[in-house]
PDBQT receptor file of N, H, CA, C and O in Angstrom, charges set to zero:
ATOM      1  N   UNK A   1      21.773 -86.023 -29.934  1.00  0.00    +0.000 N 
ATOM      2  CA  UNK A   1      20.595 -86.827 -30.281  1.00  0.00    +0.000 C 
ATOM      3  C   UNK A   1      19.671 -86.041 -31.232  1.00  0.00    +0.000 C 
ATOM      4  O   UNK A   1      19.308 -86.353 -32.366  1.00  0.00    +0.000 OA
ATOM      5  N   UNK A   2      19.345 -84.839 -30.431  1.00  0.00    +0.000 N 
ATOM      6  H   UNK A   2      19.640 -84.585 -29.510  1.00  0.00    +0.000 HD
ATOM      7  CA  UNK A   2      18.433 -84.125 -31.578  1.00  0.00    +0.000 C 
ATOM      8  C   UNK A   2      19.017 -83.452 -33.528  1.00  0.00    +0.000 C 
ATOM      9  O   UNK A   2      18.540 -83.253 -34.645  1.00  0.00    +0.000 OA
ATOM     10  N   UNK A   3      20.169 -83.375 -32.852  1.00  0.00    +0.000 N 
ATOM     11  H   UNK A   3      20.557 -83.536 -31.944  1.00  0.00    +0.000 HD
ATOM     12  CA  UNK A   3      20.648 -83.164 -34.511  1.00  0.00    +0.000 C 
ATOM     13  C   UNK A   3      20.915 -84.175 -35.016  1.00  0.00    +0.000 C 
ATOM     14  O   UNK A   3      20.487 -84.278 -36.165  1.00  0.00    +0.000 OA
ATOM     15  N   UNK A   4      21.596 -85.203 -34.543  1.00  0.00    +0.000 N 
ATOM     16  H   UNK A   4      21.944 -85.119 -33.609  1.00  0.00    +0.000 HD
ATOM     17  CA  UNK A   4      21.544 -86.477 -35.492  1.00  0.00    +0.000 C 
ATOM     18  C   UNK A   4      20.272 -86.860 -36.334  1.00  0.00    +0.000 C 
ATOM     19  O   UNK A   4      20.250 -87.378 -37.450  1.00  0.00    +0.000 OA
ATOM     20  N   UNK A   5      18.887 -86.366 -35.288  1.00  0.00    +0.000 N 
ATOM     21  H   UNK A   5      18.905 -85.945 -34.381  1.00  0.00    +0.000 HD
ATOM     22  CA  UNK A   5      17.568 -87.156 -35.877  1.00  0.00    +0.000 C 
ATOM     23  C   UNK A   5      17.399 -86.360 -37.155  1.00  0.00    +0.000 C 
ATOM     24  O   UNK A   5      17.144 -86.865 -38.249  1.00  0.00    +0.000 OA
ATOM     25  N   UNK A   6      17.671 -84.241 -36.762  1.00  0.00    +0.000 N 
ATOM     26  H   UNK A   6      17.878 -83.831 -35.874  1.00  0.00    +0.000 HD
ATOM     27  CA  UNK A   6      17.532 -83.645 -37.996  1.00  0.00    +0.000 C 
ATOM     28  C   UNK A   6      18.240 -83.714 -38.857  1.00  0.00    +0.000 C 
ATOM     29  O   UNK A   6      18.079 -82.840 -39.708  1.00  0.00    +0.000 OA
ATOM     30  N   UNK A   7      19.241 -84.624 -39.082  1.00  0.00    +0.000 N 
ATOM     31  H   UNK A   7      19.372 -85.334 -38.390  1.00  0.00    +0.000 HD
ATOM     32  CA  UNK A   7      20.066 -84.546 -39.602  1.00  0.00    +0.000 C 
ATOM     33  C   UNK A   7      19.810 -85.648 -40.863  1.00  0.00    +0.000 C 
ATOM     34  O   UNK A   7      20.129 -85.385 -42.023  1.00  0.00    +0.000 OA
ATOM     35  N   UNK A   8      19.245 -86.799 -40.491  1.00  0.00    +0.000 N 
ATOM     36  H   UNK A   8      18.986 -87.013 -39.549  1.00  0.00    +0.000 HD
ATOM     37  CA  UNK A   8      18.408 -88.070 -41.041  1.00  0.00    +0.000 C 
ATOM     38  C   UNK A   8      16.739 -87.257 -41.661  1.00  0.00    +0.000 C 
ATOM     39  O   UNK A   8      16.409 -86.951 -42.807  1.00  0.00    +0.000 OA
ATOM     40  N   UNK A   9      16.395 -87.193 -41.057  1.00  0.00    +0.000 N 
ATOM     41  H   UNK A   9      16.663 -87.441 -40.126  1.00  0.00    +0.000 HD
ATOM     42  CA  UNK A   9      15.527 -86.669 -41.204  1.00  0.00    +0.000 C 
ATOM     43  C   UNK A   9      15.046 -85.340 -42.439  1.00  0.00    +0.000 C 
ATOM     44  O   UNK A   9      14.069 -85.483 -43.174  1.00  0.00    +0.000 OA
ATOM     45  N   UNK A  10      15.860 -84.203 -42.462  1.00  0.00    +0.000 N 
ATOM     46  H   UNK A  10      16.654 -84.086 -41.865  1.00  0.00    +0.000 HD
ATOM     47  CA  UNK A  10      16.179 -83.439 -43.681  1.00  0.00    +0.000 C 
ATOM     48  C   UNK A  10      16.137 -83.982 -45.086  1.00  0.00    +0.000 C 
ATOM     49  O   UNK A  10      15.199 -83.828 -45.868  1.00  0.00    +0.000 OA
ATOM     50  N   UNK A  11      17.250 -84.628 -45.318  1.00  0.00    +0.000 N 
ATOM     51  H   UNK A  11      18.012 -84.753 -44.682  1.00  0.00    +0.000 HD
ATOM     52  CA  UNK A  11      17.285 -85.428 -46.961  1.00  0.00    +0.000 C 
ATOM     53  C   UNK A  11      15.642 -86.087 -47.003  1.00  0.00    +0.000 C 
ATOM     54  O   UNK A  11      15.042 -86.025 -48.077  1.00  0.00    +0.000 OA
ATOM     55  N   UNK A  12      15.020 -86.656 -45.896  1.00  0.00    +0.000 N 
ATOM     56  H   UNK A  12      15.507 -86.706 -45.025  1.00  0.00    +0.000 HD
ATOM     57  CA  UNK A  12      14.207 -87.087 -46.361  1.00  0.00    +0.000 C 
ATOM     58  C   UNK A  12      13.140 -86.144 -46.987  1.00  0.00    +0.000 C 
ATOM     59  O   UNK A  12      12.686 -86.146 -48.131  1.00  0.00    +0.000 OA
ATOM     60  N   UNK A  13      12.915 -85.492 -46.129  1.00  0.00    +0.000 N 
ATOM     61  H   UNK A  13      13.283 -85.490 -45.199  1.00  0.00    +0.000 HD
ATOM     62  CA  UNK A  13      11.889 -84.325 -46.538  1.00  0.00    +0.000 C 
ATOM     63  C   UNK A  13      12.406 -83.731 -47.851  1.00  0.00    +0.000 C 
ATOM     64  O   UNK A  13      11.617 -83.351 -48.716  1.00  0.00    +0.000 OA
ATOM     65  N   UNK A  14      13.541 -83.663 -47.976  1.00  0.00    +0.000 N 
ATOM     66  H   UNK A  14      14.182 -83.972 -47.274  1.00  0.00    +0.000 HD
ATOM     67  CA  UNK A  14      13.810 -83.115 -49.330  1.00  0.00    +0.000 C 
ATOM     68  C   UNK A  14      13.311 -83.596 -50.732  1.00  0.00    +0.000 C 
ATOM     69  O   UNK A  14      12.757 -83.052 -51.687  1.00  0.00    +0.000 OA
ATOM     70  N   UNK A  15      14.014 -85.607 -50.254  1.00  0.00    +0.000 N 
ATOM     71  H   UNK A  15      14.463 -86.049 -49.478  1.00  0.00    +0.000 HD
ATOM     72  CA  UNK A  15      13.488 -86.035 -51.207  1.00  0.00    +0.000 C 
ATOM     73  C   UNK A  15      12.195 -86.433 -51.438  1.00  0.00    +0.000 C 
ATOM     74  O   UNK A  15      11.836 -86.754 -52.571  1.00  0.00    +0.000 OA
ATOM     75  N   UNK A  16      11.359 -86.453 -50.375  1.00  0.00    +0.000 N 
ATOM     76  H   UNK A  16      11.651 -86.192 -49.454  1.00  0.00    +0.000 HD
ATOM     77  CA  UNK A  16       9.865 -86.477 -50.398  1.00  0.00    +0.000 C 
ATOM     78  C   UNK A  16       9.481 -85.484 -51.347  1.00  0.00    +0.000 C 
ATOM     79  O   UNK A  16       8.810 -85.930 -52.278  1.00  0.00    +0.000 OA
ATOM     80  N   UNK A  17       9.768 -84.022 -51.375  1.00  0.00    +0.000 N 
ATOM     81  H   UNK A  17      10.313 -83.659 -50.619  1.00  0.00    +0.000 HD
ATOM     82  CA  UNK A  17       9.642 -82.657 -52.017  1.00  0.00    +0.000 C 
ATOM     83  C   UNK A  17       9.957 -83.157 -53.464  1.00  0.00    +0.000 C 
ATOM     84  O   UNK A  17       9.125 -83.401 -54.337  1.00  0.00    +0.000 OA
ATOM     85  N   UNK A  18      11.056 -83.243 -53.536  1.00  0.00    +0.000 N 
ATOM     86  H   UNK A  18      11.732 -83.045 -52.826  1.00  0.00    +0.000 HD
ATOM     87  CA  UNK A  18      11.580 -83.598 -55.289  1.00  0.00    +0.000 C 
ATOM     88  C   UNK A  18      10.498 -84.602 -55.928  1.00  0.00    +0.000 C 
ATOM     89  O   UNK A  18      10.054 -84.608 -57.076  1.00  0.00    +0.000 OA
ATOM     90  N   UNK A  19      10.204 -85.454 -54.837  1.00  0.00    +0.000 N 
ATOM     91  H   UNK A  19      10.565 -85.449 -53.905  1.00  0.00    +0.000 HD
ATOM     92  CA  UNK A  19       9.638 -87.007 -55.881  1.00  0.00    +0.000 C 
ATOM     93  C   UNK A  19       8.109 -85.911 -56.016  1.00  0.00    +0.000 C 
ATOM     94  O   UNK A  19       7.471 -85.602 -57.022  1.00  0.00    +0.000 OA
ATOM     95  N   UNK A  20       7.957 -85.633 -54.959  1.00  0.00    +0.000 N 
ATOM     96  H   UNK A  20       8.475 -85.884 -54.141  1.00  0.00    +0.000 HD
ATOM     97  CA  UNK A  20       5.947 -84.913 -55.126  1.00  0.00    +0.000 C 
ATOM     98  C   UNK A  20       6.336 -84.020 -56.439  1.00  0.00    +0.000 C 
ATOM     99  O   UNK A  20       5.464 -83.631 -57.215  1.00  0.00    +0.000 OA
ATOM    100  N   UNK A  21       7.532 -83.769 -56.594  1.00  0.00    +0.000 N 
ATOM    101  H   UNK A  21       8.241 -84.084 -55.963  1.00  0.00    +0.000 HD
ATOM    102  CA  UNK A  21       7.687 -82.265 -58.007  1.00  0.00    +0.000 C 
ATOM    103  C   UNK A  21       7.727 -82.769 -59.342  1.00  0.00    +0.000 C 
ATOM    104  O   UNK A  21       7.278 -82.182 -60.326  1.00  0.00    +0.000 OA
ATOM    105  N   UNK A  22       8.442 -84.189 -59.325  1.00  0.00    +0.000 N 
ATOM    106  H   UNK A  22       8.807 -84.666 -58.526  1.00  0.00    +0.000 HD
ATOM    107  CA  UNK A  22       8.567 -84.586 -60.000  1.00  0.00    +0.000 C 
ATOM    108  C   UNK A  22       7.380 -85.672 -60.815  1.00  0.00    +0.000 C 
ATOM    109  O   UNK A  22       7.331 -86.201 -61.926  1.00  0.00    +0.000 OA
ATOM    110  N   UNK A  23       6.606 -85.662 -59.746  1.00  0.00    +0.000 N 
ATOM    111  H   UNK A  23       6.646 -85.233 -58.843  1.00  0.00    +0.000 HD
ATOM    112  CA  UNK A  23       5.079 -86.716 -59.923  1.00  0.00    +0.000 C 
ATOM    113  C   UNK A  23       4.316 -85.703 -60.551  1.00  0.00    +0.000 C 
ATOM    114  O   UNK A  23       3.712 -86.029 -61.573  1.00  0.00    +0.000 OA
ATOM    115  N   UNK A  24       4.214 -84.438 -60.107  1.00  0.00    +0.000 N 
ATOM    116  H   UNK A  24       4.704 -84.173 -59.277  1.00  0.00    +0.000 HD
ATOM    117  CA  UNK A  24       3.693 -83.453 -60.554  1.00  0.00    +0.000 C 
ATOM    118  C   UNK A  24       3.836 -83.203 -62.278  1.00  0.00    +0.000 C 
ATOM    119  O   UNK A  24       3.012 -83.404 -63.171  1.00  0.00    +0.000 OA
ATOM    120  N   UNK A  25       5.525 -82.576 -62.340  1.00  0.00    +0.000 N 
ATOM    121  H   UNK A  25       6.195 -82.412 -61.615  1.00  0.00    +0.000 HD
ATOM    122  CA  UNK A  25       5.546 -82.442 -63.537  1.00  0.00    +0.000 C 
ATOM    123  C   UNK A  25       4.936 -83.715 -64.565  1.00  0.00    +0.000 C 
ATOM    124  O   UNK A  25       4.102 -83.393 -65.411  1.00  0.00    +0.000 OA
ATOM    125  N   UNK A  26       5.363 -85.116 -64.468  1.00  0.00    +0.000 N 
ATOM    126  H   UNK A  26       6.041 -85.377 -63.781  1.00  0.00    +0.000 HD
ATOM    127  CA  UNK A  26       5.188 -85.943 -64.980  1.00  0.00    +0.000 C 
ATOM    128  C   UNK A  26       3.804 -85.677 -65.763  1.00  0.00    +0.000 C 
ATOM    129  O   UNK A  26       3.527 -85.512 -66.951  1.00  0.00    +0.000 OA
ATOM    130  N   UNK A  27       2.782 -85.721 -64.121  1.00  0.00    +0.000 N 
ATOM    131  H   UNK A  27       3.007 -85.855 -63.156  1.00  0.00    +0.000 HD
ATOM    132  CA  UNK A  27       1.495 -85.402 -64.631  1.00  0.00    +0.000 C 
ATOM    133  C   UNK A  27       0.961 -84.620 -65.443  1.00  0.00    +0.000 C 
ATOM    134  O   UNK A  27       0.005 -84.953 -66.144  1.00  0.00    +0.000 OA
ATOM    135  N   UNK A  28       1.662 -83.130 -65.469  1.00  0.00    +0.000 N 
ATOM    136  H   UNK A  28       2.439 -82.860 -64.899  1.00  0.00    +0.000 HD
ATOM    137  CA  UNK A  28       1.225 -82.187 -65.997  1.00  0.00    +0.000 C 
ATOM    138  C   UNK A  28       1.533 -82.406 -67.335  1.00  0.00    +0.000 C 
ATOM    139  O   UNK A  28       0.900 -81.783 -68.188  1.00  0.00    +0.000 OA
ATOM    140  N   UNK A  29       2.534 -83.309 -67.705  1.00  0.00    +0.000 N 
ATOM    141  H   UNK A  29       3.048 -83.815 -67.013  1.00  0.00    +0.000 HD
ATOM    142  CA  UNK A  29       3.214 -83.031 -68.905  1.00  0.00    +0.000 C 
ATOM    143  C   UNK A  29       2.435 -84.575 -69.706  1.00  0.00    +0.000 C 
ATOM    144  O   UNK A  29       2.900 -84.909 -70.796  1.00  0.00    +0.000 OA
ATOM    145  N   UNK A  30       1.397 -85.337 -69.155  1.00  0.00    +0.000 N 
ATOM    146  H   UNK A  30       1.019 -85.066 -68.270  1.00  0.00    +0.000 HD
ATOM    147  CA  UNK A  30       0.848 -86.317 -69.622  1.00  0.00    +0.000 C 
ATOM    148  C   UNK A  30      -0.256 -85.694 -70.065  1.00  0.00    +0.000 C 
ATOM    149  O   UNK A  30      -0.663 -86.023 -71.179  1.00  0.00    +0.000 OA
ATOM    150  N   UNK A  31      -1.054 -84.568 -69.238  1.00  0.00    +0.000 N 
ATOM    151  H   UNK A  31      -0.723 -84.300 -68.333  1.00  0.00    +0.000 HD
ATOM    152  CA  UNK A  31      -2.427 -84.082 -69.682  1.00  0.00    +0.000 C 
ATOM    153  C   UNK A  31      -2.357 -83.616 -70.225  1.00  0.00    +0.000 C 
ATOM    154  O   UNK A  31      -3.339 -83.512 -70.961  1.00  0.00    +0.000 OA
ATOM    155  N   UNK A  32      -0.939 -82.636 -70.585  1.00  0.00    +0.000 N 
ATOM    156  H   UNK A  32      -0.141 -82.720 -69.988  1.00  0.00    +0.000 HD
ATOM    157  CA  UNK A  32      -0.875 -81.784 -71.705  1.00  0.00    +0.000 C 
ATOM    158  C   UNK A  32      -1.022 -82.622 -73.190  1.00  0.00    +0.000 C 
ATOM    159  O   UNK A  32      -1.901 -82.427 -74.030  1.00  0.00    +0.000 OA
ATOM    160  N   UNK A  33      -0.127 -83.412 -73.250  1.00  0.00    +0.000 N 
ATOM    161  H   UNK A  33       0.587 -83.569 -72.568  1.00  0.00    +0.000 HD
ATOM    162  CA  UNK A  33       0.229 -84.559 -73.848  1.00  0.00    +0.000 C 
ATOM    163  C   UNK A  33      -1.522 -84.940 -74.744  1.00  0.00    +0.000 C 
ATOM    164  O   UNK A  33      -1.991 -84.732 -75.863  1.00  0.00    +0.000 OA
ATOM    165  N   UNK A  34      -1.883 -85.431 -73.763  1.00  0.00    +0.000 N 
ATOM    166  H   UNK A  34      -1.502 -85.600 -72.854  1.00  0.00    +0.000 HD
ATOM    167  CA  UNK A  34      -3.319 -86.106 -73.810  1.00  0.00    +0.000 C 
ATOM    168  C   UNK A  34      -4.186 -84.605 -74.464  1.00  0.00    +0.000 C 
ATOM    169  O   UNK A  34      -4.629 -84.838 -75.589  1.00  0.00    +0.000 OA
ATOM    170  N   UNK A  35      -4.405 -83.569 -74.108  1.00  0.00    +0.000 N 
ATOM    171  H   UNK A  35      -4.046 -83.379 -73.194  1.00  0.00    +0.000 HD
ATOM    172  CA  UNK A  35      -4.932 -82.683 -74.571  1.00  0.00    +0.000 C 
ATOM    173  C   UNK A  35      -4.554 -82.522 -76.377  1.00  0.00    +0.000 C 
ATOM    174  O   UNK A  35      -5.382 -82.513 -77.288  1.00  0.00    +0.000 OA
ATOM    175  N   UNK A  36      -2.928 -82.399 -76.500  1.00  0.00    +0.000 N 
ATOM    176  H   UNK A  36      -2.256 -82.407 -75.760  1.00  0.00    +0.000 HD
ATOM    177  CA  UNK A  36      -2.735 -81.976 -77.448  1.00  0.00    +0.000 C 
ATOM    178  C   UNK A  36      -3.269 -82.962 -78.556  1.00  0.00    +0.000 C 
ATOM    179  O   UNK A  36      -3.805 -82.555 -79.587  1.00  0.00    +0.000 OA
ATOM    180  N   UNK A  37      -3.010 -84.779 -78.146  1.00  0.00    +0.000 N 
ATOM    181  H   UNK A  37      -2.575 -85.109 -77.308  1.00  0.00    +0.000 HD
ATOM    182  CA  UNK A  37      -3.329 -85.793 -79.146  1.00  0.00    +0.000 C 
ATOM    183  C   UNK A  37      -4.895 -85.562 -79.132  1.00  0.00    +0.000 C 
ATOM    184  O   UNK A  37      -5.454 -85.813 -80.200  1.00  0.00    +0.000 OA
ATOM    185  N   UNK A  38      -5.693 -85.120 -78.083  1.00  0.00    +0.000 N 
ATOM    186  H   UNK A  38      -5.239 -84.916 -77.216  1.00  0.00    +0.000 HD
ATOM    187  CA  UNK A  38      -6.898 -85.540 -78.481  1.00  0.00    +0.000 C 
ATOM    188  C   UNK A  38      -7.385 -84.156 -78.857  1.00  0.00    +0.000 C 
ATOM    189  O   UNK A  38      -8.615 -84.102 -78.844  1.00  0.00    +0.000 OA
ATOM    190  N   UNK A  39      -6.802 -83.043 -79.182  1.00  0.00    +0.000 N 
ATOM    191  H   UNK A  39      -5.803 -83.087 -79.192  1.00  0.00    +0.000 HD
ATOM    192  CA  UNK A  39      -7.326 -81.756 -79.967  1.00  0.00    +0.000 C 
ATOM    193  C   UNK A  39      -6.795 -82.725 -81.547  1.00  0.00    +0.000 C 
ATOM    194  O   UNK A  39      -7.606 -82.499 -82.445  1.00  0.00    +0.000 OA
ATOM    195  N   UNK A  40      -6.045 -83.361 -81.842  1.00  0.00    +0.000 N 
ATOM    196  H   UNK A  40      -5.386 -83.545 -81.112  1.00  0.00    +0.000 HD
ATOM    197  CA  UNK A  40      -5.349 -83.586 -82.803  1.00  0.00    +0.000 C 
ATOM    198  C   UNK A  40      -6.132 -84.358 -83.423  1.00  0.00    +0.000 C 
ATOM    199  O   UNK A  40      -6.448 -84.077 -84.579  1.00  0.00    +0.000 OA
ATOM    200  N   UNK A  41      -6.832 -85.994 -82.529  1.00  0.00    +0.000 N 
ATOM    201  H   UNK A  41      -6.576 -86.222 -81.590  1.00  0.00    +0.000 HD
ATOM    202  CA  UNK A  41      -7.525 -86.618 -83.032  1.00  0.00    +0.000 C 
ATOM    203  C   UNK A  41      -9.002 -86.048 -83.266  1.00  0.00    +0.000 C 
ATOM    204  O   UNK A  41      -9.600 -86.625 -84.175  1.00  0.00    +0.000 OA
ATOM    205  N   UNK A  42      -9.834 -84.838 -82.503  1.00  0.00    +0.000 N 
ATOM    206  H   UNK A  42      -9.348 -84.369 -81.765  1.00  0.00    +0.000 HD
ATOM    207  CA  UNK A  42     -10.736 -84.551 -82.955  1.00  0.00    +0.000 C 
ATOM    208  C   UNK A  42     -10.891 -83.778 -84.165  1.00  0.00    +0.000 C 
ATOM    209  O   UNK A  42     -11.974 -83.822 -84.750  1.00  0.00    +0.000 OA
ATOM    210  N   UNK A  43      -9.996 -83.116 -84.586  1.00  0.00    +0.000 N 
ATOM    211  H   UNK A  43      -9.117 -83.081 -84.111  1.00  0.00    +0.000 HD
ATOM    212  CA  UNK A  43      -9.396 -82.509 -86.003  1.00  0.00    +0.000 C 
ATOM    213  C   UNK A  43      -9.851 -83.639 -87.111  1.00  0.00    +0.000 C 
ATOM    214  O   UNK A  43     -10.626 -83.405 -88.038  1.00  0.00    +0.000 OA
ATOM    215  N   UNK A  44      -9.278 -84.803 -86.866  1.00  0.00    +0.000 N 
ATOM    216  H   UNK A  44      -8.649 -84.993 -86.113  1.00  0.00    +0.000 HD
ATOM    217  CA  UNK A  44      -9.064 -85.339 -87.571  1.00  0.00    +0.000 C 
ATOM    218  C   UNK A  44     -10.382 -86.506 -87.998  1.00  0.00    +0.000 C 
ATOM    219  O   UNK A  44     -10.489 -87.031 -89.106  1.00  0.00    +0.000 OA
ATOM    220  N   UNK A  45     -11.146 -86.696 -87.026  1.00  0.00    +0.000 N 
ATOM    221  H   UNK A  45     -11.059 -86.270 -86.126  1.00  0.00    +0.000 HD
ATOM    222  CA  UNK A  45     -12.420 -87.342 -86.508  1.00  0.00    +0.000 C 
ATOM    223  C   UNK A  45     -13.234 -86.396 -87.528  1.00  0.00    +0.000 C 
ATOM    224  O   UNK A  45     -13.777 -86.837 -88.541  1.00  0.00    +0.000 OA
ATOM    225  N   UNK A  46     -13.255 -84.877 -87.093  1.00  0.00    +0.000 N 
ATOM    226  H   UNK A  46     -12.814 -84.518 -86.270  1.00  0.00    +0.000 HD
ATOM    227  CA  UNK A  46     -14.006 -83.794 -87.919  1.00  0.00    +0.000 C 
ATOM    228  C   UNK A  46     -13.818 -84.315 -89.531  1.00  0.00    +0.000 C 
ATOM    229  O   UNK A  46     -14.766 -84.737 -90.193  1.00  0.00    +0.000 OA
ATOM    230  N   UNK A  47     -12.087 -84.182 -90.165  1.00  0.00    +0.000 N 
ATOM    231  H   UNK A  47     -11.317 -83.839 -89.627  1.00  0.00    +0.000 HD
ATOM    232  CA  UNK A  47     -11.684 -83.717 -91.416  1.00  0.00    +0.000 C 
ATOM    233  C   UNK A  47     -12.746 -85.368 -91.613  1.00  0.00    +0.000 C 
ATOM    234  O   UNK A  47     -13.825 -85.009 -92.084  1.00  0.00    +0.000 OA
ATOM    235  N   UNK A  48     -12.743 -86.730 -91.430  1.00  0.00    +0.000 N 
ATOM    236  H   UNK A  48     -11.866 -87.022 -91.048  1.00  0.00    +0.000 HD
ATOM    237  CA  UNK A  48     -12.821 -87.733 -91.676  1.00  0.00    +0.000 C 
ATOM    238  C   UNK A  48     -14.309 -87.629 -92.091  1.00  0.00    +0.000 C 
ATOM    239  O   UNK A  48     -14.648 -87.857 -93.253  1.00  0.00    +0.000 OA
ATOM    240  N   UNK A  49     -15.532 -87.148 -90.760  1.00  0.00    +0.000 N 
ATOM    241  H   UNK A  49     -15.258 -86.963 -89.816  1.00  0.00    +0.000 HD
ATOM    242  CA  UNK A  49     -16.391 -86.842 -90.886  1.00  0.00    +0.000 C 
ATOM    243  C   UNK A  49     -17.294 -85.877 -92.375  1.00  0.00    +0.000 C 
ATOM    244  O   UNK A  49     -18.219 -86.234 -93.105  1.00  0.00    +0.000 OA
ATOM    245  N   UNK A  50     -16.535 -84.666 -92.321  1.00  0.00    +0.000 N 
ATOM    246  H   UNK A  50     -15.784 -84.377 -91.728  1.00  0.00    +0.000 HD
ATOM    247  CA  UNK A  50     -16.517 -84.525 -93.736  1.00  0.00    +0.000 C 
ATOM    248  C   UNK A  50     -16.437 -84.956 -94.422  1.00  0.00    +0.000 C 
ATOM    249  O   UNK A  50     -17.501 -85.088 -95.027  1.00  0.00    +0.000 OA
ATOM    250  N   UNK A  51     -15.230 -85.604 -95.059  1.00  0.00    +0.000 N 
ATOM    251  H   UNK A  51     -14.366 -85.497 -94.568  1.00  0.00    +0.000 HD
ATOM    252  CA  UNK A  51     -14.964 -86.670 -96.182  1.00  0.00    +0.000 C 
ATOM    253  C   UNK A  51     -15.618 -88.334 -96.100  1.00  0.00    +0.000 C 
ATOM    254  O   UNK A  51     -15.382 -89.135 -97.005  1.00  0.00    +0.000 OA
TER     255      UNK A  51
């Protein structure tokens, strides 16, 4: 009984782990994302401003 439950039970936790890693990266790789376009668009807001 008790190993059957850990046994069910394991994969889940695993894949609980992967999806939280993977929500993570996602995220990280959107703000970066978002950082880089909006260093890009304020560049460009500036050059516009000038001209």
């Amino acid at each position: 009984m008790q190993s059957s439950i850990q046994r069910v039970f394991d994969p889940r936790i695993r894949r609980a782990r992967f999806v939280m890693v993977s929500k993570m990266t996602r995220v990280y790789g959107k703000t970066i994302e978002n950082l880089r376009s909006g260093n890009r668009s304020l560049h460009v807001q500036r050059h516009s401003k000038f001209v």
